[in-house]
N, C-alpha and C positions, 0 to 999 in steps of 0.2 A: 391795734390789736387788743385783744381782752386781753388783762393781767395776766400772769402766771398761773395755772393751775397746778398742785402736784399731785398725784395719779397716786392710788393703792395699790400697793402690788399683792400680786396675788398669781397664781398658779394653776390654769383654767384648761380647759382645751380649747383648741381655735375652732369657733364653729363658721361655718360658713356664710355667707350672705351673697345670695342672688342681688342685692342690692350695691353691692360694693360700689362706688365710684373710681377704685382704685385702678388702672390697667395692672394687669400682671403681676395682683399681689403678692404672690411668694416668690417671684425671680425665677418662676420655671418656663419660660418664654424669650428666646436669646435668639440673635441673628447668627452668631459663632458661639460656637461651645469654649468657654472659658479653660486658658493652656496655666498662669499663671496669673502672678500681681499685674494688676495694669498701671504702667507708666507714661501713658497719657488720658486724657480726662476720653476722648471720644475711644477709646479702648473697650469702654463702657458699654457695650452693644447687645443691651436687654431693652426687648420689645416696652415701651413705656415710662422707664427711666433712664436720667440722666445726669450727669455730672453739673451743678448749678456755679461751681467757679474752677479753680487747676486745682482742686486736690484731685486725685484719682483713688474713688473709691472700686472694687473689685466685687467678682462676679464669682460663686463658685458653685459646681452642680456637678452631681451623679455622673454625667456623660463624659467630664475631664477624664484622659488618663495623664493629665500632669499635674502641677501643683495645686491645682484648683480642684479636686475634686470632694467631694462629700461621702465618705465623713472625713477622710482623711488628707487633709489641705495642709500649706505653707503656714498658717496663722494658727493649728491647733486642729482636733480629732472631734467631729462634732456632726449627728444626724441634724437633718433640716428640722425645722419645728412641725413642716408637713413636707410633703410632695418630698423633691428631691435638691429641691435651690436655695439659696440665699445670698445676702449683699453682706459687704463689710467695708468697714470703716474708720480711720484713728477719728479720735475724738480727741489727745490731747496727748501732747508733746510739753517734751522737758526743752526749757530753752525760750520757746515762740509758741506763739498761738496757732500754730500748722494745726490745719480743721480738715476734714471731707463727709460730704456732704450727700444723702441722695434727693434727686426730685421727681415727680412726677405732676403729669396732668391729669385733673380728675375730668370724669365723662362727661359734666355740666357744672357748671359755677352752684355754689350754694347762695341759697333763697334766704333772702333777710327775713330774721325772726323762727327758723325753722330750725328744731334740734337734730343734732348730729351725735353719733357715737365717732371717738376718733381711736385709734389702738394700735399696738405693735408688738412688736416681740425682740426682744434682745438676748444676747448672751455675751458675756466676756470668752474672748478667743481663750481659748489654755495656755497660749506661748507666749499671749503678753503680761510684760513683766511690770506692769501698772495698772489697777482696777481705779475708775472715777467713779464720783457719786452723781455723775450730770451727765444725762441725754433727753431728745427733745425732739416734737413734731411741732414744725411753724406751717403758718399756713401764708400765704400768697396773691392776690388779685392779679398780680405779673409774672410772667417767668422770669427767674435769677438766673443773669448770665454775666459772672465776673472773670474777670485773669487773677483775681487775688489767689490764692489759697492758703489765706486766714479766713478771722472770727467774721460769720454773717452777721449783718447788723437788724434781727431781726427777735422778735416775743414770742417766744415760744407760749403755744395754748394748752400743749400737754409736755408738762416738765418733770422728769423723774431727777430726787433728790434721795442721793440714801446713803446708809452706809456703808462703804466702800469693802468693810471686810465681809461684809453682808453679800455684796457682789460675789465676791473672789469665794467663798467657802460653797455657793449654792452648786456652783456648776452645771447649771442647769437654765432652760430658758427662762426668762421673764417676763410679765407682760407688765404692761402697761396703757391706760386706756382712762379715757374722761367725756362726759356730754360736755357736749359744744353749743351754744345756741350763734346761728351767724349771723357776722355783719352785715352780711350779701357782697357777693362779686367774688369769693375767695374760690380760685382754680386751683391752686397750687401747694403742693403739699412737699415740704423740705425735713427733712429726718437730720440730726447731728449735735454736737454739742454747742450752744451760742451762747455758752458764757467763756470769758476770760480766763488764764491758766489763773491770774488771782480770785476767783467767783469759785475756779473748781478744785477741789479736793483728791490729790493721786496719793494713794498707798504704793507703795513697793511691795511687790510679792517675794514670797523667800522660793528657792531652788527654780526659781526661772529663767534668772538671768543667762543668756547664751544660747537657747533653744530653737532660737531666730534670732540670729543681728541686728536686721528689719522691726525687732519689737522690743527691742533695750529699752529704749527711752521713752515709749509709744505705750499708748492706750488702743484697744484692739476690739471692736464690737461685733457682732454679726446680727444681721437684722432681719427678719420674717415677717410673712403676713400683716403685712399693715393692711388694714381698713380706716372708709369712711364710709359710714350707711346715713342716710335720711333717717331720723323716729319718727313711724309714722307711715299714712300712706300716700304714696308716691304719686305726684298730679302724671295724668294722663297725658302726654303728647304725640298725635295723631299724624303722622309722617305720609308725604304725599309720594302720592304710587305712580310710577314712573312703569310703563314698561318699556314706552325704547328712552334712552338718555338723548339728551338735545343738548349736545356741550356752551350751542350760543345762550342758549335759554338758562342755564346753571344758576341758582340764587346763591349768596355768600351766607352761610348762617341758616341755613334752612335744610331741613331731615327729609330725606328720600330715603323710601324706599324701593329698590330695583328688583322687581318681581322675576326678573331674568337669571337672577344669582339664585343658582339652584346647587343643591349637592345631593349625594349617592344616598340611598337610604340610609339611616339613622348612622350617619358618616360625617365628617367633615371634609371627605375629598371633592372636591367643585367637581359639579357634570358637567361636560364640554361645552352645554349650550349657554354657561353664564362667559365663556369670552368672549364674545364680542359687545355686549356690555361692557364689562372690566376693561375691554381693549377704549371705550373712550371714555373713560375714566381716568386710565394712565394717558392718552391724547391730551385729554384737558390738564389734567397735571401739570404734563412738558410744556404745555404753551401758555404755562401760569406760573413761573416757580415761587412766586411770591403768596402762592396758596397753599395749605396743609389739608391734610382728609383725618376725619375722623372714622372709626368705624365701628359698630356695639350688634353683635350677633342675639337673638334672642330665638326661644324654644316655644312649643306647645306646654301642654297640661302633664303631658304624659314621662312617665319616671320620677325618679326624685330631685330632689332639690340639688343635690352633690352632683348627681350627673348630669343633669340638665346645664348647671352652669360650667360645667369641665365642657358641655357638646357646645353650648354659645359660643365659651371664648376660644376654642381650636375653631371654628366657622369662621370668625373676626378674622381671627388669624392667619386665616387660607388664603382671604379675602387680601390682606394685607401683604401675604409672600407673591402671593401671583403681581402684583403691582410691582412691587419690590423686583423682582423675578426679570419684569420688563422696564426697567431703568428709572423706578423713580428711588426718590432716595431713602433710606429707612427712617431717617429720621425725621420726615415730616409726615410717616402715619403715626397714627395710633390707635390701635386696637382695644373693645373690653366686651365683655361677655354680663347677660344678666338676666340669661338663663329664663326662668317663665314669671318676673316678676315683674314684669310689662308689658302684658297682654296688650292687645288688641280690640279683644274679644273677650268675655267673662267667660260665653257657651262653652258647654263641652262638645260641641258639634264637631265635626269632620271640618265641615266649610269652617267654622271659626281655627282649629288647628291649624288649616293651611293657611290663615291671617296671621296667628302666632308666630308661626315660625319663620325667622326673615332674617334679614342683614340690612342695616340701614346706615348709609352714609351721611356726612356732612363735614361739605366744604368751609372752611375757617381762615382766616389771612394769618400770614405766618408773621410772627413778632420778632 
């Protein structure tokens, strides 16, 4: 991995990108609505991320009405930086190097040589009673799956370094954000702190000790909006149009598009006639488990850019619940949305918008 970068902070507002590679970047996409702290790692049950060793980092959103909720949760009193979600996580403990971590998969591996914007948003919780000067986006070629829950042994590309009473007096979100130029091959993208308790730097807060027991000894972050965009324009790839599926015929690594996955007008409720499509989709799943699906909704021309990719990724995701629905497992889809910023079609045409607007698959072997 490239060296260490440290990131300027600064105080932005989060703009959007139809380009994101991220699934579900602000955590408002959950299979269960978050009750409380999660005490095991698969407790974890947001569309796109996941726990990458046993720490158990936590899920908290508007729709809780128990300790999870936003703004007012177990870890501190805090709106999301957008929408209504976000993730959290200790970064550092008095004692041991106890870490948690979030990950995700991005919608394609990055291209050697091609620049990348990478970004995020943090906050210190208000109840914990230790601000650090260390957090960190690593990037990946593999998925991280340990039983540890310590220090990841991995180079952070974008590393925030600061001063710690700088944290604790803002109370307010942070960003953080760096170009990237890639290696090639990197999928994976892990948020947390991966240096050592002796690399990191803990202040003690005054009048906070006791506000949580859970957060005496702890470091406490919450996390938003992360991105990864391409700079630049996005190569074109031209996904092969299926209108009935043929599950013996299925390529591993290859984008379909099912012309049959239709929804309600300018809606994301599926019309009836994409189930039997979808029905052997979930067919070949089950008689594959060693397979995963991917799945990336996209729009026409028409509306803005904000809604366009708020209509993508709810379409992804319809797509993704109706499987789920019918027994496949949640955690081997993944949905992302990317809105109109990979046409099909340049035209403004009618016939080109009906090209535009689609869902397209792709099957991948599970690691």
């Amino acid at each position: 991995m490239r060296s260490i970068l440290c990131a300027i902070f600064c105080v932005t507002s989060f703009y959007l990108s139809s380009q994101n590679l991220v699934p579900n970047p602000g955590f408002e996409e959950f299979v269960k609505c978050p009750g409380t702290h999660m005490i095991n790692r698969h407790e974890f049950a947001i569309h796109g991320w996941e726990s990458p060793t046993n720490g158990t980092p936590d899920h908290f959103h508007s729709c809780s009405a128990g300790e999870a909720d936003v703004p007012v949760n177990w870890a501190g009193n805090s709106n999301a930086h957008s929408g209504k979600g976000y993730a959290g996580l200790y970064v550092w403990s008095t004692g041991r190097n106890y870490r948690e971590y979030l990950q995700c998969e991005l919608a394609e591996p990055m291209t050697a040589g091609e620049k990348y914007t990478l970004e995020f948003y943090f906050k210190l919780a208000n109840k914990a009673v230790y601000a650090v000067n260390r957090i960190a986006m690593a990037l990946s070629a593999s998925r991280i799956n340990t039983t540890s829950d310590g220090l990841l042994n991995l180079v952070p590309v974008l590393s925030i370094e600061k001063d710690t009473a700088m944290t604790a007096a803002t109370g307010s979100w942070e960003h953080a954000m760096v170009e990237y130029v890639a290696q090639g091959g990197e999928r994976f993208v892990v948020i947390g702190n991966f240096f050592a308790n002796q690399q990191t730097k803990a202040t003690r807060l005054p009048f906070r000790y006791g506000m949580n027991p859970m957060l005496n000894d702890q470091s406490y972050y919450f996390i938003d909006d992360v991105l990864v965009q391409r700079i630049g324009t996005e190569p074109k790839i031209d996904p092969t149009l299926v209108t009935q599926l043929k599950p013996e015929a299925i390529e591993i690594n290859h984008l379909y598009w099912l012309k049959d996955i239709k929804f309600e007008f300018d809606s994301y409720i599926l019309h009836p006639s994409s189930n039997d499509e979808l029905a052997k989709v979930v067919e070949y799943l089950k008689a594959h488990p060693d397979i995963n699906l991917r799945v990336s909704g996209h729009t026409d021309f028409v509306g803005s850019d904000e809604y366009n990719l708020t209509l993508s990724r709810n379409r992804a995701k319809s797509v993704a619940d109706f499987l789920i629905m019918r027994g496949v497992d949640e955690h081997r889809i993944v949905s992302y949305g990317f809105g109109k910023s990979r046409p099909l079609s340049d035209e403004k045409t009618d016939e080109a918008g009906k090209r535009n607007r689609r869902v397209e698959i792709k099957f991948v072997p599970k690691e």
